[in-house]
C-alpha positions in Angstrom: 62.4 22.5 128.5 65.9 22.9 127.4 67.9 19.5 126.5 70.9 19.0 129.5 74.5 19.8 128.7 76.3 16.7 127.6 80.0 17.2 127.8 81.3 13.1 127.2 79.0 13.4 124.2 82.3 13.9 121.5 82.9 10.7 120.1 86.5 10.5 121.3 86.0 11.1 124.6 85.8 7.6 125.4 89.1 7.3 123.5 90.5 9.7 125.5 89.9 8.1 128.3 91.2 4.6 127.1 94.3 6.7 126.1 95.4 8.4 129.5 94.9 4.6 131.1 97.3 3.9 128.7 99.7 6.1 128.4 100.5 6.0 131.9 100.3 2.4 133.0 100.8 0.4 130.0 104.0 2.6 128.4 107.5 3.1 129.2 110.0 5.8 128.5 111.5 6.1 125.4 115.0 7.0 124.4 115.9 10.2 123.1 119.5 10.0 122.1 119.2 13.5 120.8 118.1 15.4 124.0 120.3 16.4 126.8 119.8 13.9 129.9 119.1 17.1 132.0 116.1 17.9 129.8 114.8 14.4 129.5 112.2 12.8 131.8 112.5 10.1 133.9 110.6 7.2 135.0 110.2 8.8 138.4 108.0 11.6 136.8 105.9 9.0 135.1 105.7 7.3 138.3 104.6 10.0 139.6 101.9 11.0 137.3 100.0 7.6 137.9 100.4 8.5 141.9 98.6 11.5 141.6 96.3 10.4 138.5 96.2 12.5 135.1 93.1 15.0 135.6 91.0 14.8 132.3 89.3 18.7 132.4 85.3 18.6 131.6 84.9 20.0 127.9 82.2 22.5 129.9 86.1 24.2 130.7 86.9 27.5 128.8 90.3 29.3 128.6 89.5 32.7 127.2 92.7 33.6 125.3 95.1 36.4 126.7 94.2 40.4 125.7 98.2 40.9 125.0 101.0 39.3 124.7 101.5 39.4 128.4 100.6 35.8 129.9 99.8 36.2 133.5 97.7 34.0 135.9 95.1 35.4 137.8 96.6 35.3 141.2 93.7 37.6 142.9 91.0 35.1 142.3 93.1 31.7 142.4 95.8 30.1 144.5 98.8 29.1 142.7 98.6 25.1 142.2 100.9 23.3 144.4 101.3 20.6 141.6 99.4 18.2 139.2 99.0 16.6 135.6 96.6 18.1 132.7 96.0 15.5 129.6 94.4 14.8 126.6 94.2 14.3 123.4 96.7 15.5 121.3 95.5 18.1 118.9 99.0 17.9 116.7 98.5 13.8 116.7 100.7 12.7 113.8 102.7 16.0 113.0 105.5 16.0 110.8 106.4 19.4 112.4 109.8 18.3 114.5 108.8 21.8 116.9 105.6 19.8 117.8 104.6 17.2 119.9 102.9 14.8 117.5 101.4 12.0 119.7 98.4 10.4 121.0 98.3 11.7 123.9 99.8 14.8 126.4 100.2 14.9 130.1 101.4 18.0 131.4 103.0 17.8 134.8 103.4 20.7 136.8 105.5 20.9 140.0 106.7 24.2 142.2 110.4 23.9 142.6 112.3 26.3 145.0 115.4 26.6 142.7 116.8 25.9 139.2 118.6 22.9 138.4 122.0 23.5 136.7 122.5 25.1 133.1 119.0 26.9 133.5 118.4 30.7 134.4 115.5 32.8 135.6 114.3 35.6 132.6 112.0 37.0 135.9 111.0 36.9 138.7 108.4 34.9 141.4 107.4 31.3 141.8 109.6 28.8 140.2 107.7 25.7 138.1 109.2 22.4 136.7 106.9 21.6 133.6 107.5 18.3 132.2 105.5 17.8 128.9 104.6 13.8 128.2 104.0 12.9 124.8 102.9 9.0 124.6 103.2 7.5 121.1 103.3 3.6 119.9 106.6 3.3 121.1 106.3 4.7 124.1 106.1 7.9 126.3 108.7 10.5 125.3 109.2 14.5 126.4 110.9 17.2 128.1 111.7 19.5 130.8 111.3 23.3 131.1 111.1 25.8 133.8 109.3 28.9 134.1 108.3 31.3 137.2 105.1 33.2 138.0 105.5 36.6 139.2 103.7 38.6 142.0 101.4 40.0 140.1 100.6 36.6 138.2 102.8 37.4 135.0 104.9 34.6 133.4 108.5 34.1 132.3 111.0 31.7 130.7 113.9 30.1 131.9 116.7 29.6 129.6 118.5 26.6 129.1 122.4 27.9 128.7 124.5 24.5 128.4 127.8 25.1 127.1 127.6 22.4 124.8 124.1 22.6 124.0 123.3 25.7 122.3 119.8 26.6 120.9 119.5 29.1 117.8 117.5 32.3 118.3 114.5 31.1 116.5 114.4 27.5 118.3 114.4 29.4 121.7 112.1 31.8 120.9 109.5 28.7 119.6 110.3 26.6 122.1 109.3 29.8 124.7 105.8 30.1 123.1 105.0 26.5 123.8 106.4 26.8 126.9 104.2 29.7 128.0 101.2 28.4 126.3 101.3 25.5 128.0 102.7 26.1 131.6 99.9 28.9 131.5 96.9 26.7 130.7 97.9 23.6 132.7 98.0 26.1 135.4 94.7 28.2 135.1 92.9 24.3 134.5 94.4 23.1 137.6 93.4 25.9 139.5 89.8 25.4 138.2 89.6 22.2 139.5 88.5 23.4 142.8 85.4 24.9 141.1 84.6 21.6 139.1 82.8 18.5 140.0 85.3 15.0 139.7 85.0 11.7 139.2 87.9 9.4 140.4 88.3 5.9 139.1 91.1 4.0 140.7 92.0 0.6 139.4 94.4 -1.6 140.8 97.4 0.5 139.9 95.9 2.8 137.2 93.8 6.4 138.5 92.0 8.9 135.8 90.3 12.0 137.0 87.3 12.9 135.5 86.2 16.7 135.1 82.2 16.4 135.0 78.9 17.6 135.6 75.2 16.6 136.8 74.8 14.5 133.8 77.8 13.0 134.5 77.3 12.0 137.9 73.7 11.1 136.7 75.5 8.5 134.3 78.1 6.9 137.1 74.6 5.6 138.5 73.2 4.5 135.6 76.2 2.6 134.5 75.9 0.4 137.7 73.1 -0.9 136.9 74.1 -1.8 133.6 75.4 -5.4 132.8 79.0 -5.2 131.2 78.0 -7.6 128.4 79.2 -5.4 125.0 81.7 -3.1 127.0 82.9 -6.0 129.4 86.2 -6.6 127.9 87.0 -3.0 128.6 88.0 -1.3 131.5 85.2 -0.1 133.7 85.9 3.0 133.3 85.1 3.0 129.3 82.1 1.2 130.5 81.3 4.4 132.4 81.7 6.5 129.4 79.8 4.8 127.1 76.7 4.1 130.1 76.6 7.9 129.7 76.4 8.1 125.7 73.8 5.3 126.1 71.4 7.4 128.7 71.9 10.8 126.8 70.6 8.9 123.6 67.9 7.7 125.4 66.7 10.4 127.6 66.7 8.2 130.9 66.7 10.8 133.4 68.5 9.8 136.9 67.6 11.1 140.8 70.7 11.5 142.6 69.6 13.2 145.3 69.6 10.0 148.0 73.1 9.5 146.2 74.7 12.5 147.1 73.4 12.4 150.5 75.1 9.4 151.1 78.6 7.7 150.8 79.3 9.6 147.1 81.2 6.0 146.1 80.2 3.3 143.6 82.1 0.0 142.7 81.9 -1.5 138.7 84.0 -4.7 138.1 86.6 -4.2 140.5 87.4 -0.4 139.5 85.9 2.1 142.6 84.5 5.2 141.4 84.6 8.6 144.0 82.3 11.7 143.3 84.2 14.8 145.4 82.5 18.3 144.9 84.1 21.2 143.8 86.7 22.4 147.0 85.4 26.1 146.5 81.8 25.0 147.8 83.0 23.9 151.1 82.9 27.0 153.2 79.7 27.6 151.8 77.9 24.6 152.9 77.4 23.1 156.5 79.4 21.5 158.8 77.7 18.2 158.6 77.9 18.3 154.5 81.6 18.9 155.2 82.0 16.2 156.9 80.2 13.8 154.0 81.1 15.4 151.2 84.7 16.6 152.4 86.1 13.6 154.2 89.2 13.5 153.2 89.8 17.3 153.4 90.3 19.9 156.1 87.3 21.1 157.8 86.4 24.4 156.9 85.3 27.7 158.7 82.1 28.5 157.4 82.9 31.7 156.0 86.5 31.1 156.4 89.1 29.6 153.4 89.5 25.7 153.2 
C-alpha cells in the first residue's frame, strides 16, 4: 500500500501560513514616493483582501506552462473568476533585481472592472481586470496596479499605462508586460481551480486564510483538535493546525472522517473556527440532501444542471 499524498509536508508551509496572517492583518501600507498615486495601492484593497481572505492553493495544484507565447485562459472549461486573492511565498524573497518583487510574501488580487481608469488603454479586446500585486516586507506591504483584459476566446492582453508625465522606456514596458501576463494568467487559472479543490477556512477574530487541501488534510484538522496546544500554544491556531498535520504524517495515525463529513463540516481550536466546504464542481453531482449539508451557504443546484 502506497504511502498518502502529503501536500503541508514542505517545511515552509507552516511559514507560509504565519506569513499571509501577517501580511494582511498585522502590516500597513508603505510609501512609495516614486510611483505614480494612480498605480499605487490603497488601504482599501488591503482591506479588502482580509474581507475575502487570501486563498493559499494546495501544492497538489499544477500550472502546465503555455505551448506559445499566446497566454490564453481556458474559457471552455472554466468560468471567468468574478474576483479573489492568490498568495504565497515569494520565490524572488530578497532580490536585488529593482524589476522584481523581492518580499516575503505576494498576494495577488484580482477584480473584473467594466472600464479603465484614466491614463490606461486597452492593447485588446474582452473582459477587463484590475490586478493589484502585494508585496509585504518588514516595513510593510508595498505594490501596484495593472490592468489587462481576457478575450473571447480566453486570450490575454496588456493595458498600457500612457501618463504624460510618466513615461516608461520600451524595455521597462515590455518587462513589466511579462509579469503582468504571467501573473494575471496564473492567479486566474488557480482561482478558477478552486471550485475543483477541497478548502479549509480558518477565520479569526479579524484575520481569514484559505486553505487549498486534501483528505490528509482534512484528516489532520481532526486530529489537531484533539491535540493539547502546549508546544504550539503561543501560536495561532491555525499554525497549530499545520504542524498537527506534520505530527500525524510522521507518525502514521490514520484518521476516519467519514461521521465528520456527514455532519456539521466545522471544528473550533482556541477561539479560531475552522470550515471544510467541498469543491463547488461536485455539487450537481451529488444529492439534494448533501447539498443542503455540504453546500449551505450556496445556491442549490439542479442535479444535472450548473451551480
Amino acid at each position: 500500500m502506497s504511502a498518502p499524498d502529503d501536500f503541508w509536508n514542505e517545511e515552509d508551509f507552516e511559514d507560509t501560513v504565519a506569513a499571509a496572517l501577517i501580511a494582511c492583518f498585522e502590516s500597513k501600507i508603505r510609501k512609495q514616493r516614486n510611483l505614480p498615486k494612480w498605480l499605487a495601492i490603497t488601504e482599501s484593497e488591503l482591506q479588502f483582501v482580509k474581507k475575502i481572505g487570501p486563498y493559499i492553493p494546495s501544492n497538489s495544484r499544477v500550472i502546465l506552462p503555455a505551448s506559445s507565447q499566446k497566454l490564453a485562459f481556458d474559457v471552455e472549461n472554466d468560468p471567468l473568476p468574478e474576483f479573489g486573492a492568490i498568495a504565497g511565498k515569494n520565490p524572488q524573497q530578497g532580490s536585488n533585481d529593482p524589476s522584481v518583487y523581492n518580499g516575503y510574501f505576494l498576494i495577488h488580487l484580482l477584480r473584473k472592472v467594466t472600464r479603465l481608469p484614466r491614463h490606461w488603454e486597452r492593447e485588446g479586446a474582452g473582459q477587463l481586470y484590475e490586478l493589484t500585486v502585494m508585496s509585504a516586507d518588514d516595513n510593510g506591504v508595498s505594490g501596484d496596479k495593472n490592468y489587462f483584459s481576457v478575450a473571447k476566446d480566453g486570450e490575454l492582453f496588456t493595458c498600457s499605462w500612457r501618463h504624460p508625465e510618466w513615461r516608461v522606456s520600451a524595455d521597462g514596458q515590455v518587462a513589466s508586460w511579462k509579469m503582468q501576463m504571467c501573473h494575471g494568467f496564473c492567479g486566474l487559472v488557480l482561482l478558477a481551480d478552486r471550485r475543483h479543490c477541497w478548502t479549509i477556512t480558518a477565520q479569526e477574530k479579524e484575520a481569514r486564510a484559505h486553505l487549498g487541501c486534501m483528505q490528509e488534510e482534512i484528516k489532520s484538522l481532526l486530529y489537531a483538535r484533539s491535540l493539547p496546544m502546549t508546544s504550539t500554544g503561543r501560536k495561532r491556531p491555525i499554525l497549530h493546525l499545520v504542524e498537527s498535520h506534520r505530527r500525524r504524517m510522521r507518525n502514521g495515525t490514520d484518521v476516519d472522517v467519514t461521521a465528520f463529513l456527514r455532519g456539521a463540516q466545522v471544528v473550533e481550536i482556541g477561539g479560531t473556527v475552522f470550515k471544510v466546504s467541498p469543491p463547488s464542481s461536485m455539487q450537481p453531482k451529488v444529492s439534494r440532501n448533501s447539498q443542503i449539508r455540504y453546500y449551505a451557504d450556496a445556491p442549490v443546484a439542479k442535479q444535472g444542471g450548473a451551480a
